[in-house]
ChimeraX commands (.cxc) that place a marker at each C-alpha (Angstrom):
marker #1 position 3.91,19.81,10.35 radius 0.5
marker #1 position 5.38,20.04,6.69 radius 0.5
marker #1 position 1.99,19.14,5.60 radius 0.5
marker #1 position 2.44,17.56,2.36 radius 0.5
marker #1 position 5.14,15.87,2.83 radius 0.5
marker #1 position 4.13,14.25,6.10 radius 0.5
marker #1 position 0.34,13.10,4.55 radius 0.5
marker #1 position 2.35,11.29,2.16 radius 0.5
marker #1 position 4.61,9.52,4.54 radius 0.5
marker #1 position 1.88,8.56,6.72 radius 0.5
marker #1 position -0.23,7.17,3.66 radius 0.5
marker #1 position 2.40,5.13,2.53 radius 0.5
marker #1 position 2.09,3.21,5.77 radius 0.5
marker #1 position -1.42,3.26,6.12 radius 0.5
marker #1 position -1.19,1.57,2.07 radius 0.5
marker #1 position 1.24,-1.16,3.53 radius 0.5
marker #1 position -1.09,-2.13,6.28 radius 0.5
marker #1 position -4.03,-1.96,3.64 radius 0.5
marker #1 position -1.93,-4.19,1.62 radius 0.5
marker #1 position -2.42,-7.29,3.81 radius 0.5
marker #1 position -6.12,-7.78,1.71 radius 0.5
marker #1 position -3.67,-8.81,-1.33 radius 0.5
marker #1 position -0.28,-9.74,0.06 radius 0.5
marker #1 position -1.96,-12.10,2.70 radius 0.5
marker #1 position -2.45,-15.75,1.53 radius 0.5
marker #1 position -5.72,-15.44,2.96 radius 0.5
marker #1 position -6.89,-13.04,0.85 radius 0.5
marker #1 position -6.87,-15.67,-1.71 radius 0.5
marker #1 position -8.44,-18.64,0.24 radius 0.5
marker #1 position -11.17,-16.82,1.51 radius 0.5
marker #1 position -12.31,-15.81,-2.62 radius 0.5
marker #1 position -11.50,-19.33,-3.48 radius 0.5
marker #1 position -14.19,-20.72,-1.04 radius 0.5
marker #1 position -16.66,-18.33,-2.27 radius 0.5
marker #1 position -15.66,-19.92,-5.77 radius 0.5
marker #1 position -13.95,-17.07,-7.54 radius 0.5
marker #1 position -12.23,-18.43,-10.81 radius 0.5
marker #1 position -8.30,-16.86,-10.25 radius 0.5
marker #1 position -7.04,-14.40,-8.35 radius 0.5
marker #1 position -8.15,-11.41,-10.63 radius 0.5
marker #1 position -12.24,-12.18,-10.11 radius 0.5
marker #1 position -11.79,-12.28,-6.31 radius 0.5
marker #1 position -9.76,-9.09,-6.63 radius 0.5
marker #1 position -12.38,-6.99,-8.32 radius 0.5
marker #1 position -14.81,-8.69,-6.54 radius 0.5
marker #1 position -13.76,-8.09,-2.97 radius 0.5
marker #1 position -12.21,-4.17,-4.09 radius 0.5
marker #1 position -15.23,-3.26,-6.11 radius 0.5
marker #1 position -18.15,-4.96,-3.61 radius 0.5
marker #1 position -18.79,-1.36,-1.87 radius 0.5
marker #1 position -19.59,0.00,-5.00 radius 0.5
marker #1 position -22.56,-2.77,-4.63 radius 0.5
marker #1 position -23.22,-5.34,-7.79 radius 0.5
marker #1 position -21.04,-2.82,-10.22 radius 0.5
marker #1 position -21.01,-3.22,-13.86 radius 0.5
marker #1 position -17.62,-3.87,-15.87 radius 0.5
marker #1 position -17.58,-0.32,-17.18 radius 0.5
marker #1 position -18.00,1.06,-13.59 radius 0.5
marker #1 position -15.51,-0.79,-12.15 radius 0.5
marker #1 position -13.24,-0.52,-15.06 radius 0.5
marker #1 position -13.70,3.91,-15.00 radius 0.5
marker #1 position -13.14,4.07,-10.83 radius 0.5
marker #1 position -9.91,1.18,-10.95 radius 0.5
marker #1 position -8.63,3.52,-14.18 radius 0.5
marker #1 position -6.03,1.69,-15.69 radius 0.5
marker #1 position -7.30,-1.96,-15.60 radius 0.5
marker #1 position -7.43,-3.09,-19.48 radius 0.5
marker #1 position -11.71,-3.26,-20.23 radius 0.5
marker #1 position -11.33,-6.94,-21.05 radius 0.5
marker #1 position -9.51,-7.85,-17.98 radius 0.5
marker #1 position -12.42,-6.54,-16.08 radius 0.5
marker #1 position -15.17,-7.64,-18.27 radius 0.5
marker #1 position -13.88,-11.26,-17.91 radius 0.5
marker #1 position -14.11,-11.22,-14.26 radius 0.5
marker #1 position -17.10,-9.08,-13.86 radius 0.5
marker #1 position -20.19,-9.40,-13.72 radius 0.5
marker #1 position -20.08,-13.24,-13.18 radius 0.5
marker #1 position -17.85,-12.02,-10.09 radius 0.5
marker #1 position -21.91,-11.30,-8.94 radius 0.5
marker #1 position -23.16,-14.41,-10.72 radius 0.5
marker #1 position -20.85,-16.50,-7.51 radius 0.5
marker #1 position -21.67,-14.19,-4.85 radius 0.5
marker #1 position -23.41,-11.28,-3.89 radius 0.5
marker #1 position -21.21,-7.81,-2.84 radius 0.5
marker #1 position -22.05,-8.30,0.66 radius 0.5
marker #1 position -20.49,-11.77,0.74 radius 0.5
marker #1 position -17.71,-10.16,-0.96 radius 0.5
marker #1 position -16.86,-7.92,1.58 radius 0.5
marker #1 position -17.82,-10.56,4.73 radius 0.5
marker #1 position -15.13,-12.56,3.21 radius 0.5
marker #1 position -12.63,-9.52,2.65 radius 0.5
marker #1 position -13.35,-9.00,6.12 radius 0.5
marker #1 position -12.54,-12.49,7.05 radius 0.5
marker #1 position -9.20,-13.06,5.30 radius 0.5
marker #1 position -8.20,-9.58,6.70 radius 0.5
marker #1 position -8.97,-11.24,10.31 radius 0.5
marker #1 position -6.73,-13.94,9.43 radius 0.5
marker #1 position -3.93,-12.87,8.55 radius 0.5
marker #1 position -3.99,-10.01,10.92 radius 0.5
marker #1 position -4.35,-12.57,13.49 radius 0.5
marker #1 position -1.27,-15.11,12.31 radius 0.5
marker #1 position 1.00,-12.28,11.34 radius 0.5
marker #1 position 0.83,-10.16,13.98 radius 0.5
marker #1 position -0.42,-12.38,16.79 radius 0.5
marker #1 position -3.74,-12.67,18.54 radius 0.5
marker #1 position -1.76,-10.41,21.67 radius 0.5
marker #1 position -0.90,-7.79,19.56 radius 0.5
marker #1 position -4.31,-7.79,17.75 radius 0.5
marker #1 position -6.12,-7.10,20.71 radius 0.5
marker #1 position -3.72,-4.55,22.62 radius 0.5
marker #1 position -3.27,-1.13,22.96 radius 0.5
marker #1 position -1.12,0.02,20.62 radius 0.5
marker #1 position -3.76,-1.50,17.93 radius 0.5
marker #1 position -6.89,-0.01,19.72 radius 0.5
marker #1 position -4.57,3.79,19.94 radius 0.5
marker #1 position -4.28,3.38,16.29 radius 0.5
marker #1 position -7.19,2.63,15.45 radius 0.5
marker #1 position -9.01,5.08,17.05 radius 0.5
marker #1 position -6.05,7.60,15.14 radius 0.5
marker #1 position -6.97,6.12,11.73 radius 0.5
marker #1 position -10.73,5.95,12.08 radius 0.5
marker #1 position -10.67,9.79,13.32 radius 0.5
marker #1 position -8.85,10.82,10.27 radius 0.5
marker #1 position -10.82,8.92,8.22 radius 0.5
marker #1 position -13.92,10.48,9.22 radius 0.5
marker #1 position -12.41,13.54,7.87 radius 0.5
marker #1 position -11.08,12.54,4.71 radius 0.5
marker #1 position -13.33,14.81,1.41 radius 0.5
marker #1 position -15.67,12.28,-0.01 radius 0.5
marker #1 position -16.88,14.67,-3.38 radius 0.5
marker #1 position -15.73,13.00,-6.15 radius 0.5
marker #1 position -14.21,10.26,-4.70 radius 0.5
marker #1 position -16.88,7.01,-5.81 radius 0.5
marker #1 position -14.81,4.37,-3.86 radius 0.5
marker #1 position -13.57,5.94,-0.85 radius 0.5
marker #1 position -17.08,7.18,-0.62 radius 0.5
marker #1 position -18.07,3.75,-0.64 radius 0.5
marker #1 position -15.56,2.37,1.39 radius 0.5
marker #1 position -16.96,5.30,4.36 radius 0.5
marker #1 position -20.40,4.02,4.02 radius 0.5
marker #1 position -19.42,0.91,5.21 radius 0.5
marker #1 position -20.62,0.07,9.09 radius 0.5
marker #1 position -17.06,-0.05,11.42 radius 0.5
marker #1 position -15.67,-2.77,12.85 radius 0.5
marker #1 position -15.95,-3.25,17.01 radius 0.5
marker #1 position -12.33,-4.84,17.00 radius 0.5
marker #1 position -9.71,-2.66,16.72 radius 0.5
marker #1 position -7.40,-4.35,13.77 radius 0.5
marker #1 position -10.54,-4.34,11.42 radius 0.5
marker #1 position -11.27,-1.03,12.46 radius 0.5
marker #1 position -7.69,0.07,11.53 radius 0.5
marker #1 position -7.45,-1.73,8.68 radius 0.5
marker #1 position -10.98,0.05,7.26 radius 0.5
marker #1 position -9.80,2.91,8.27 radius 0.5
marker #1 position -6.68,2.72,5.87 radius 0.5
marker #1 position -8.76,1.00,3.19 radius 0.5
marker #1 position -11.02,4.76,3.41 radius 0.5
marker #1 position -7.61,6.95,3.16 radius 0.5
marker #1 position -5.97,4.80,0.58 radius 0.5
marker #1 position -9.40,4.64,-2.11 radius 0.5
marker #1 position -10.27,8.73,-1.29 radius 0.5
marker #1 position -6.76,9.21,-1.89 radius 0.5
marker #1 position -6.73,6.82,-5.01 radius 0.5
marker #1 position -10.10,8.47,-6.36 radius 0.5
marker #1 position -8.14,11.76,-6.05 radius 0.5
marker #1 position -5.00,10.58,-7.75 radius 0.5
marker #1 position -7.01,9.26,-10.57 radius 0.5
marker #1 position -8.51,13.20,-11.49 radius 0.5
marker #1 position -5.31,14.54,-11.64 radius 0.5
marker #1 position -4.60,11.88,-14.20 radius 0.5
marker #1 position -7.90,12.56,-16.07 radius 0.5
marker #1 position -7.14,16.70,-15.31 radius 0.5
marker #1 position -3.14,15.74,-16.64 radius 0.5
marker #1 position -5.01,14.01,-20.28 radius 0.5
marker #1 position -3.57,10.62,-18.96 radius 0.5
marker #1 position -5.31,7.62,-20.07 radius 0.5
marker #1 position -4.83,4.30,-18.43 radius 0.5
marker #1 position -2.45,2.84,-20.79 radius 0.5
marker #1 position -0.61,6.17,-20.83 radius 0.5
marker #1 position -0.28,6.60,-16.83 radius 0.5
marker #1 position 1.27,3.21,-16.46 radius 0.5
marker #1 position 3.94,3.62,-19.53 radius 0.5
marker #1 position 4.57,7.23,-17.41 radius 0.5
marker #1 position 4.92,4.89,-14.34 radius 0.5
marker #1 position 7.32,2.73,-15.74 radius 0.5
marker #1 position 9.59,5.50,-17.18 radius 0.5
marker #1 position 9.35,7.00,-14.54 radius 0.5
marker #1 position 10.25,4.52,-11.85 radius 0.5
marker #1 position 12.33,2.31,-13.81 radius 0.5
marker #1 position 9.94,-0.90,-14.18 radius 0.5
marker #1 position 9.46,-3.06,-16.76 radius 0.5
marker #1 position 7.01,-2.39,-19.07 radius 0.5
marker #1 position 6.03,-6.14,-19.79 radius 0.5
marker #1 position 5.60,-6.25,-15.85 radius 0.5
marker #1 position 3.68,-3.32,-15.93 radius 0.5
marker #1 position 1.26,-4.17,-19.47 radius 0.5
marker #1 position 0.77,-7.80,-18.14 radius 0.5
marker #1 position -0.22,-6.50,-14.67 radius 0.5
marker #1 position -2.84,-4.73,-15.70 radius 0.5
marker #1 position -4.02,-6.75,-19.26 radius 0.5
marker #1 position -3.07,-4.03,-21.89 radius 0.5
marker #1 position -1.59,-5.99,-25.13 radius 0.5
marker #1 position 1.75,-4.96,-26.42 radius 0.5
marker #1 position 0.08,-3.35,-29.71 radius 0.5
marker #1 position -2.21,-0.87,-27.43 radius 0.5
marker #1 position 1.46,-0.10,-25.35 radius 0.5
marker #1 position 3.31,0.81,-28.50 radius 0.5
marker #1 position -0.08,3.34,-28.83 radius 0.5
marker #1 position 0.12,4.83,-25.90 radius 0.5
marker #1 position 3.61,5.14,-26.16 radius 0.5
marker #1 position 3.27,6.90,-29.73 radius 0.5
marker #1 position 0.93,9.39,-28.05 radius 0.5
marker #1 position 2.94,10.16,-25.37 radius 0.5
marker #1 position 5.86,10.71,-27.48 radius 0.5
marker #1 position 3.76,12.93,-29.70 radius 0.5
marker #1 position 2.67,14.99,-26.77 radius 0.5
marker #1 position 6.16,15.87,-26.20 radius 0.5
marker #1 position 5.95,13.38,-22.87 radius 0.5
marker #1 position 8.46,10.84,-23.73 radius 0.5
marker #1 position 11.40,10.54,-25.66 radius 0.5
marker #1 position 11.56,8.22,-28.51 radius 0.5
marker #1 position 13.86,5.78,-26.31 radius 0.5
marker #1 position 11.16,5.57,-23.76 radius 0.5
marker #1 position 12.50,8.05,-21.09 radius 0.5
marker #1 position 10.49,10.84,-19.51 radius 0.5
marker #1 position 11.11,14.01,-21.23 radius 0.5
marker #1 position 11.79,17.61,-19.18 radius 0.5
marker #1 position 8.20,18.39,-19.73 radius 0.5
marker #1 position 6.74,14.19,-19.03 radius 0.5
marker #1 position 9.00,14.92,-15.52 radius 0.5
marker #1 position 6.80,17.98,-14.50 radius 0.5
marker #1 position 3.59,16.38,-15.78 radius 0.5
marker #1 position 4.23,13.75,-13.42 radius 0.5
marker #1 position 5.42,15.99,-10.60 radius 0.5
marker #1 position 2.62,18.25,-11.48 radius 0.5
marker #1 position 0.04,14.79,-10.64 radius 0.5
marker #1 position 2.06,13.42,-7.75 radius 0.5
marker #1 position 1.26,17.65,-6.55 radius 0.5
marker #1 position -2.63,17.43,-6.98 radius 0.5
marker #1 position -2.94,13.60,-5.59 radius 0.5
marker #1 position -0.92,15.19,-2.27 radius 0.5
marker #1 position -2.65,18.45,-2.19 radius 0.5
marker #1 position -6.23,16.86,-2.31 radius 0.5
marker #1 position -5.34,14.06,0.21 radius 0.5
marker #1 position -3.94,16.15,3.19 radius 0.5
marker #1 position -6.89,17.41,4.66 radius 0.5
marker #1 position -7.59,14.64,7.05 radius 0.5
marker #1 position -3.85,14.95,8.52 radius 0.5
marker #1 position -4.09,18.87,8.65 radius 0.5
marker #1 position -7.02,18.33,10.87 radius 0.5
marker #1 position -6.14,15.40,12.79 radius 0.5
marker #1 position -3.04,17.35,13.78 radius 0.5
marker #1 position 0.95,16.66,13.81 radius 0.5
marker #1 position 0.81,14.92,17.06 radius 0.5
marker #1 position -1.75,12.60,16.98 radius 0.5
marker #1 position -0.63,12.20,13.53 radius 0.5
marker #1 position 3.04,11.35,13.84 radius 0.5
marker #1 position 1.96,9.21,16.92 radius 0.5
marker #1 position -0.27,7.22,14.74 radius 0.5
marker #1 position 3.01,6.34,12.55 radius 0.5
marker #1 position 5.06,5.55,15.28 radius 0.5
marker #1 position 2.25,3.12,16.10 radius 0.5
marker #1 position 2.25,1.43,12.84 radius 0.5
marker #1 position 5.93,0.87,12.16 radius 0.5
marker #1 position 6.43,-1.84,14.15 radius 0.5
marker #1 position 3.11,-3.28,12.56 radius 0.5
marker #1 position 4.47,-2.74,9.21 radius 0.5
marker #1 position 7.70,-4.40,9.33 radius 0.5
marker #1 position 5.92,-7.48,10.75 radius 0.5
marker #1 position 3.63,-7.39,7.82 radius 0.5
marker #1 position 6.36,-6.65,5.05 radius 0.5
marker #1 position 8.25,-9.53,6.86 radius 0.5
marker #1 position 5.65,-11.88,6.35 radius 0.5
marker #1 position 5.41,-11.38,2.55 radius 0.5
marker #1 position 8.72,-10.26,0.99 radius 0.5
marker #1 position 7.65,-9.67,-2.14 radius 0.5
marker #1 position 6.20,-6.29,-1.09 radius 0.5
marker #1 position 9.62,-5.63,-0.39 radius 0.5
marker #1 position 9.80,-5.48,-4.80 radius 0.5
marker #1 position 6.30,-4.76,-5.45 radius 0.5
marker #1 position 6.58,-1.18,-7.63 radius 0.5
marker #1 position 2.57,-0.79,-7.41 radius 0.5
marker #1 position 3.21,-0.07,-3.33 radius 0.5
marker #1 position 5.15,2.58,-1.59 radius 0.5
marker #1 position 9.03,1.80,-0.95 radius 0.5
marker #1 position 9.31,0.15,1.85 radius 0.5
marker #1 position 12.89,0.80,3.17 radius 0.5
marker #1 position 12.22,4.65,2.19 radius 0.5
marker #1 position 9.04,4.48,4.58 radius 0.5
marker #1 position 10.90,3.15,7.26 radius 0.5
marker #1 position 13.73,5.22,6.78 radius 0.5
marker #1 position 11.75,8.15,7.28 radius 0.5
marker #1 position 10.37,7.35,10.38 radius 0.5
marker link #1:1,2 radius 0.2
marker link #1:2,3 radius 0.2
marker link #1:3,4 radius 0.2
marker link #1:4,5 radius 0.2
marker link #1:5,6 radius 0.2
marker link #1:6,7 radius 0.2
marker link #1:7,8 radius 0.2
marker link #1:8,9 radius 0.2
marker link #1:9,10 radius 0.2
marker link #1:10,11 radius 0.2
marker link #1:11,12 radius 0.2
marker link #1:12,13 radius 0.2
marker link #1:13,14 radius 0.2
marker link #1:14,15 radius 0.2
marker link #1:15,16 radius 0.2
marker link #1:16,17 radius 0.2
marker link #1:17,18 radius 0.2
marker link #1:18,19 radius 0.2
marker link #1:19,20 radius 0.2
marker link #1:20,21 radius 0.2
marker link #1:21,22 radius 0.2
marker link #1:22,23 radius 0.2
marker link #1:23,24 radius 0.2
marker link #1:24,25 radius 0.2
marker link #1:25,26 radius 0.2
marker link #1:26,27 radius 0.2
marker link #1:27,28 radius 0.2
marker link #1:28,29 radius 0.2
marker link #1:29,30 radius 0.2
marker link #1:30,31 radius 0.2
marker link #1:31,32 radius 0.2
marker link #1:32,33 radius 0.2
marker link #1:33,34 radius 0.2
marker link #1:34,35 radius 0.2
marker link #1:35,36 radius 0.2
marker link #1:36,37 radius 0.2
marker link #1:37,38 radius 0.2
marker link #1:38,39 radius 0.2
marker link #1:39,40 radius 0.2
marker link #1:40,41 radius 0.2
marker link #1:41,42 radius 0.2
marker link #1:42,43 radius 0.2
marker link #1:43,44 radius 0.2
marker link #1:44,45 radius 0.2
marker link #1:45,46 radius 0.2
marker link #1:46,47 radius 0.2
marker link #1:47,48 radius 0.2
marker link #1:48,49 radius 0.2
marker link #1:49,50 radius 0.2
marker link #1:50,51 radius 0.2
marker link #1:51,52 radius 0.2
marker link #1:52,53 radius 0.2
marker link #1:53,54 radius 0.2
marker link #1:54,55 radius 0.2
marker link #1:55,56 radius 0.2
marker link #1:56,57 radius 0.2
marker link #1:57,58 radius 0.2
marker link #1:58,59 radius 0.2
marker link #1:59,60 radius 0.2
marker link #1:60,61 radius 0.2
marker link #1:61,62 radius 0.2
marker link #1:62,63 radius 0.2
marker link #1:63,64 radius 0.2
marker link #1:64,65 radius 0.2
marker link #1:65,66 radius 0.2
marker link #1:66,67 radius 0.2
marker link #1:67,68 radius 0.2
marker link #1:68,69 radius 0.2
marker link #1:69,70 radius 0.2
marker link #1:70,71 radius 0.2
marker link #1:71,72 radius 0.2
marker link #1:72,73 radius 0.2
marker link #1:73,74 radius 0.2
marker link #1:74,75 radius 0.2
marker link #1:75,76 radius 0.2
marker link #1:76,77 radius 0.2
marker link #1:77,78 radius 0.2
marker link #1:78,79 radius 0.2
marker link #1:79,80 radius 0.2
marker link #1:80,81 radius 0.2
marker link #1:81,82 radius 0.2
marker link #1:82,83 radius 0.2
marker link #1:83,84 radius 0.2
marker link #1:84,85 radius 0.2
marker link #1:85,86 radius 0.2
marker link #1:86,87 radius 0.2
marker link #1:87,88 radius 0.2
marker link #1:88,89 radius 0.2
marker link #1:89,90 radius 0.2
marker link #1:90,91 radius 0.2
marker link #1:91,92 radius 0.2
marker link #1:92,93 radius 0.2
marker link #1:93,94 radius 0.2
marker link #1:94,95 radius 0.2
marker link #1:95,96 radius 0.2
marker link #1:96,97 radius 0.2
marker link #1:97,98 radius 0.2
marker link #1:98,99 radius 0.2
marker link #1:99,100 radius 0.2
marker link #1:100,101 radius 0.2
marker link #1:101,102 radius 0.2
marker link #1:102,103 radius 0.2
marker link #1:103,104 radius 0.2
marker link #1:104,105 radius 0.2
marker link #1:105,106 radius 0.2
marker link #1:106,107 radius 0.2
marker link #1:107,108 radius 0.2
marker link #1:108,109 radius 0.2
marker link #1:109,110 radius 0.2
marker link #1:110,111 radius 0.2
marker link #1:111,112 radius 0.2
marker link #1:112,113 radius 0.2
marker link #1:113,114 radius 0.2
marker link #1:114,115 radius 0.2
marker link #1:115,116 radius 0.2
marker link #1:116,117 radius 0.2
marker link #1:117,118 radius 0.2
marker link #1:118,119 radius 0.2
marker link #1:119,120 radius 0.2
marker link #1:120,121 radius 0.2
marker link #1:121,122 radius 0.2
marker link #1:122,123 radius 0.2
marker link #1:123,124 radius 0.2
marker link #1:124,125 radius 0.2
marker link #1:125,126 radius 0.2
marker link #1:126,127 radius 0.2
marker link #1:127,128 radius 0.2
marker link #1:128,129 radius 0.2
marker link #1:129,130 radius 0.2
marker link #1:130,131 radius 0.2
marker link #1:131,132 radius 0.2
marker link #1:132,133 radius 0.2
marker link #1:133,134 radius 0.2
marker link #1:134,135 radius 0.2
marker link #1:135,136 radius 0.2
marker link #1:136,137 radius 0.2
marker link #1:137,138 radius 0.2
marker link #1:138,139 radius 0.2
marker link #1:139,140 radius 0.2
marker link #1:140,141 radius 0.2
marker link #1:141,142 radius 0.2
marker link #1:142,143 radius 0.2
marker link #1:143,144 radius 0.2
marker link #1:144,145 radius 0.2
marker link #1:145,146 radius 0.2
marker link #1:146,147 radius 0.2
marker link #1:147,148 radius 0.2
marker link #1:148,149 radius 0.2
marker link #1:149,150 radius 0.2
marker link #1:150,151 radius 0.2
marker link #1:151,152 radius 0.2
marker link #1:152,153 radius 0.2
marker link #1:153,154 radius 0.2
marker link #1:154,155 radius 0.2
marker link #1:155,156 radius 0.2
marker link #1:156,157 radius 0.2
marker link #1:157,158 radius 0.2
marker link #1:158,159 radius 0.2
marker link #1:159,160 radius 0.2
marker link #1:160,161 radius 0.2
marker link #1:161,162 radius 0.2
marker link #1:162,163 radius 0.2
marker link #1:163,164 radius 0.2
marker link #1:164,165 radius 0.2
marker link #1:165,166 radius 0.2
marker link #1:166,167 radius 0.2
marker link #1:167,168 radius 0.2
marker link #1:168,169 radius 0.2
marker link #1:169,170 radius 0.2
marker link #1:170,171 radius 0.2
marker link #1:171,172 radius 0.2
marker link #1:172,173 radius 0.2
marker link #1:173,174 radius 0.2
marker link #1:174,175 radius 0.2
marker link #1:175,176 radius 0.2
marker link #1:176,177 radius 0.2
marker link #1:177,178 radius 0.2
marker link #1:178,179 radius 0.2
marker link #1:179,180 radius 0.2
marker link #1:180,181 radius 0.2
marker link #1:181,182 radius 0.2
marker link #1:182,183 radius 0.2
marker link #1:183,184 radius 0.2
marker link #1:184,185 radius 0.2
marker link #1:185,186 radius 0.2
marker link #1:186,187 radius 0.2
marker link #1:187,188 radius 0.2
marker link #1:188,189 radius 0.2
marker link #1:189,190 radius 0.2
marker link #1:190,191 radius 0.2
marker link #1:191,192 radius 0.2
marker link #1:192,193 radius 0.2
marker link #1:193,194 radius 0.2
marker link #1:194,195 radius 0.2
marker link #1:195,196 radius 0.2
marker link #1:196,197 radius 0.2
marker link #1:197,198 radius 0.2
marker link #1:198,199 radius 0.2
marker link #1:199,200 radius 0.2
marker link #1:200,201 radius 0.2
marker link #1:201,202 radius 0.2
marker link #1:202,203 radius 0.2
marker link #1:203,204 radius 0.2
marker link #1:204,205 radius 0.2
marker link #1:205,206 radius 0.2
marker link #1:206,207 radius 0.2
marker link #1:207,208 radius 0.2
marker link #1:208,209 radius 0.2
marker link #1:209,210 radius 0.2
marker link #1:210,211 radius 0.2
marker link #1:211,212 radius 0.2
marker link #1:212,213 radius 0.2
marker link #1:213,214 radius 0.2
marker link #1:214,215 radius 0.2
marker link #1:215,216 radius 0.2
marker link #1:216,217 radius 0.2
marker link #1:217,218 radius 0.2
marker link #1:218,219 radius 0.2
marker link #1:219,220 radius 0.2
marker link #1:220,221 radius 0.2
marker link #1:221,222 radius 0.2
marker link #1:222,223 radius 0.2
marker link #1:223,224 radius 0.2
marker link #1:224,225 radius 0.2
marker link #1:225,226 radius 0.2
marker link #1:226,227 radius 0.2
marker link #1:227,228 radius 0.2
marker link #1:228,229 radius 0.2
marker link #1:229,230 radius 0.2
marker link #1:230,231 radius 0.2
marker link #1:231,232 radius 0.2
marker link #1:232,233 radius 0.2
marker link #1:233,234 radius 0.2
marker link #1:234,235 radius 0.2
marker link #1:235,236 radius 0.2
marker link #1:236,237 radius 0.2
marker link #1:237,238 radius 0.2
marker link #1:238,239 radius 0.2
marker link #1:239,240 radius 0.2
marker link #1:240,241 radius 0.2
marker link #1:241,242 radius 0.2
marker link #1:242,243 radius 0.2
marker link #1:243,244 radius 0.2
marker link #1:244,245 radius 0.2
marker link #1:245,246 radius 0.2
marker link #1:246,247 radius 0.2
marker link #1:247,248 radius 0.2
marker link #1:248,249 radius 0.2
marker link #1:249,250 radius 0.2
marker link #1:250,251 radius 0.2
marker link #1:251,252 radius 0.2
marker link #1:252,253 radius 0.2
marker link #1:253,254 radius 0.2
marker link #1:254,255 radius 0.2
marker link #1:255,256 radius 0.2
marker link #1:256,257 radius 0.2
marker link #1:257,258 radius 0.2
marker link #1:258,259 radius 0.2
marker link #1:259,260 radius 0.2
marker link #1:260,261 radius 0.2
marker link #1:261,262 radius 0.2
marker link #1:262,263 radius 0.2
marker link #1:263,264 radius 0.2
marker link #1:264,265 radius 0.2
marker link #1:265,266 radius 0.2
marker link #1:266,267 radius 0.2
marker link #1:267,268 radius 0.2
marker link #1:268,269 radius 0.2
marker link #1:269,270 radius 0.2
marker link #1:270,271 radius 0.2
marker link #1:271,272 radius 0.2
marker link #1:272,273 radius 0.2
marker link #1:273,274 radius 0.2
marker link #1:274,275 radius 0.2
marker link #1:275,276 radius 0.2
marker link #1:276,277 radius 0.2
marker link #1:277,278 radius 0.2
marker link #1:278,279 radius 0.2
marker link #1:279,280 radius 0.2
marker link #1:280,281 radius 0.2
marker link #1:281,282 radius 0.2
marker link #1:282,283 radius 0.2
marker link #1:283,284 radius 0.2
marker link #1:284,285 radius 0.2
marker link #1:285,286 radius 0.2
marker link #1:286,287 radius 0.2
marker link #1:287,288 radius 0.2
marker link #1:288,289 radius 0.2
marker link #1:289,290 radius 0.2
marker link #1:290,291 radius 0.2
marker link #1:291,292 radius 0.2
marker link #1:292,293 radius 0.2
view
């Protein structure tokens, strides 16, 4: 198999099916009846809970370009409510749920869901854990006995190993985590107020980062990526791929490309439940996934 290229298709779906933890409504309820205060405190809490009771600067260095303050209001009182464990019963739980109403409890327990699963949960097994804090983490945690949850920790292992990898070849690339996201934006054509907002950085500490980047040759001074901010990123979007295809190499292309073929129909439930994933520019394209298939 074109081994790059195919790890990177395949983790784009395996992200969209991880993706039902935020994009579900359930998600939401289940951190509300543990009594999170807002969305953001039952998303660290539930993300960060297999790191155990983490502090705000270790959750802040492994999610890399969360804003310190937007952390450090949610966390540690995010452990103050409920203890980690709870926090990932209840990720569990809202995972069940909308697993269950989206796809159907007959599709849930059949065997196209029990083939992938034992697919994804192979390849996660091989997946490099050095360096990598939360898919580490993630690995340690005991496996489901139904197949959907199984699946769906199986992705959340491949999506964190491969985020923990991404995130050194920023650190490796001098990238900050102000500075990646105004990359990301230039890159990719989002708006940087959608982008600073999302992840709490204020518009004086963007105008920084954009200085920097500018000075570093990286940007030009109307905001676009430069010849040399274009191979940086390339030269990133490289390392993340290179250090994340193990797990494919060894699973094989076969069992591989039938483990996609297994999750499209899935996935276009799933996006079709929640459009705005459709828009979302923190997840793969959609239509490109698909289209690839």
């Amino acid at each position: 198999m074109d081994d790059l290229a195919s790890a990177r298709r395949i983790w784009a779906q395996l992200e969209l099916y991880h993706g039902v933890t935020y994009f579900g409504r359930e998600g939401r309820a289940v951190t509300d009846e543990l009594g999170c205060k807002g969305g953001w405190m039952g998303y660290f809490g539930t993300r960060a809970a297999p790191l155990g009771a983490a502090s705000p600067e270790l959750v802040t260095a492994v999610f890399y370009n969360f804003h310190p303050a937007r952390v450090a209001r949610a966390v540690p009182d995010t452990w103050r409510i409920a203890a980690p464990e709870r926090y990932l019963a209840a990720r569990l739980d809202g995972v069940d749920r909308a697993l269950r109403r989206i796809l159907g409890d007959d599709v849930v327990a059949g065997d196209a869901v029990a083939e992938a699963a034992e697919l994804a949960v192979a390849a996660a097994g091989l997946v490099p854990l050095a360096g990598r804090p939360l898919g580490a983490a993630n690995a340690a945690l005991p496996w489901s006995d139904q197949p959907h949850l199984a699946l769906w920790q199986a992705t959340t292992v491949v999506r964190e190993a491969r985020g923990d990898g991404h995130f050194a070849a920023l650190s490796a690339a001098l990238l900050d985590g102000c500075e990646t996201l105004v990359v990301f934006a230039s890159d990719h054509g989002v708006d940087a107020d959608y982008m600073r907002q999302a992840r709490g950085w204020s518009t004086e500490e963007w105008a920084a980062a954009t200085d920097r980047l500018v000075d570093r040759g990286l940007l030009t001074e109307a905001g676009g990526l430069t010849d040399a901010g274009r191979e940086l990123r390339a030269w990133v979007e490289l390392r993340t791929d290179e250090a994340a295809v193990a797990p494919w190499t060894a699973l094989g292309a076969d069992r591989a490309t039938r483990l996609g073929e297994l999750l499209d129909p899935l996935l276009r439930d799933l996006v079709g439940d929640n459009r705005a994933v459709l828009d979302n520019p923190m997840l793969p394209d959609v239509a490109t996934v698909f289209a690839e298939r």
